[in-house]
C-alpha positions as CSV (number, residue, x, y, z in Angstrom):
1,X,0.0,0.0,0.0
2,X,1.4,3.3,-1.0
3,X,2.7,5.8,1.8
4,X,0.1,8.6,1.1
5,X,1.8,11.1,3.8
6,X,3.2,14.2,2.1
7,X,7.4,14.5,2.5
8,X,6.8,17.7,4.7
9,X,4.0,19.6,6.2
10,X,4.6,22.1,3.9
11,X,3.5,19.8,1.0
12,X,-0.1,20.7,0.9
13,X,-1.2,23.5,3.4
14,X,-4.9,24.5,3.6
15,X,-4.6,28.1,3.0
16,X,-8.6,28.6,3.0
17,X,-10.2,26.0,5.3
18,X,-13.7,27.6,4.4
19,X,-14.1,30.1,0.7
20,X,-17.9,29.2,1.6
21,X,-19.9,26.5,3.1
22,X,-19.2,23.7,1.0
23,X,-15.2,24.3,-0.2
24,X,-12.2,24.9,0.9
25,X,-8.6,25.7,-0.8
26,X,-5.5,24.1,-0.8
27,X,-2.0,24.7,-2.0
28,X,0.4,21.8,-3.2
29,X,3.1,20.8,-4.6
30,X,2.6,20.2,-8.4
31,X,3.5,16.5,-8.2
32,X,1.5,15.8,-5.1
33,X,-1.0,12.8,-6.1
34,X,-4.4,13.8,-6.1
35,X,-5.3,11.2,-3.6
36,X,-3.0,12.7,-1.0
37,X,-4.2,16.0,-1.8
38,X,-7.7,14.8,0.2
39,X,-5.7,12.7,2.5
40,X,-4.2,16.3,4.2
41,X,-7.4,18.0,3.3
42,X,-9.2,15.8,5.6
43,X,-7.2,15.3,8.7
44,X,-6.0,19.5,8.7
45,X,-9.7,20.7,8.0
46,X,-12.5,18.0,8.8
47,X,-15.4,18.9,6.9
48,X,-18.1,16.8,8.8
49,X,-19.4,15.2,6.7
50,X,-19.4,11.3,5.7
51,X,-18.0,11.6,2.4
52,X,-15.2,14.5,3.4
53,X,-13.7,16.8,0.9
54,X,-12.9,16.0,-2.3
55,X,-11.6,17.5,-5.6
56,X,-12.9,19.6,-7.9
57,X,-11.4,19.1,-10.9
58,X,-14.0,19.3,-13.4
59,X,-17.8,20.6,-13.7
60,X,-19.6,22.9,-11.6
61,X,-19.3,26.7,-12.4
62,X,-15.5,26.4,-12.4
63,X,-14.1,25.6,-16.1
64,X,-12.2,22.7,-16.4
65,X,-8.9,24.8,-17.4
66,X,-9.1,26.7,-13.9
67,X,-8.6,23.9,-11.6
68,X,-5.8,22.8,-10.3
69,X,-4.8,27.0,-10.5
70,X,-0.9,27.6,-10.6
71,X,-0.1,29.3,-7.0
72,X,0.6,33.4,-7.8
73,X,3.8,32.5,-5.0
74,X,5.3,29.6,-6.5
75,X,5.1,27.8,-10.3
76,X,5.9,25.1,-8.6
77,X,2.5,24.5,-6.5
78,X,-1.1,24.6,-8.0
79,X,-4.2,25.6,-5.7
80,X,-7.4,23.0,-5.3
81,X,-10.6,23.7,-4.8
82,X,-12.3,20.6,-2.2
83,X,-15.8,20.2,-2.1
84,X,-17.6,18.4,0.9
């Protein structure tokens, strides 16, 4: 079974636990696997709810080109929108 831990803390960081009732924002390394990108979501920021936070990575009102967005700080890191 994979290790699904990020190498450091600072791998994905919740920078915007709530940007309404439903989602949350997160910033990651660009290589981060998706899966481990809800992994951290989830145990930093519990959404309470049975399914927890996932993705958004298509659909919605959000085009498909906008998500993951390149972080303004670093190329290296995209921002993800989670949806609970």
């Amino acid at each position: 079974m994979p290790d699904d831990t990020p190498q450091t803390m600072t791998d994905v960081v919740v920078t915007n636990p709530f940007v309404n009732l439903c989602h949350m924002q997160v910033c990651a390394r660009r290589d981060i696997p998706h899966e481990t990108v809800e992994v951290v979501a989830n145990r930093e920021n519990p959404s309470g709810t049975s399914n927890g936070w996932r993705l958004v990575l298509e659909g919605g009102d959000h085009p498909p080109e906008s998500w993951p967005a390149r972080c303004s700080d670093d190329a290296e890191r995209v921002h993800y929108l989670l949806v609970c």
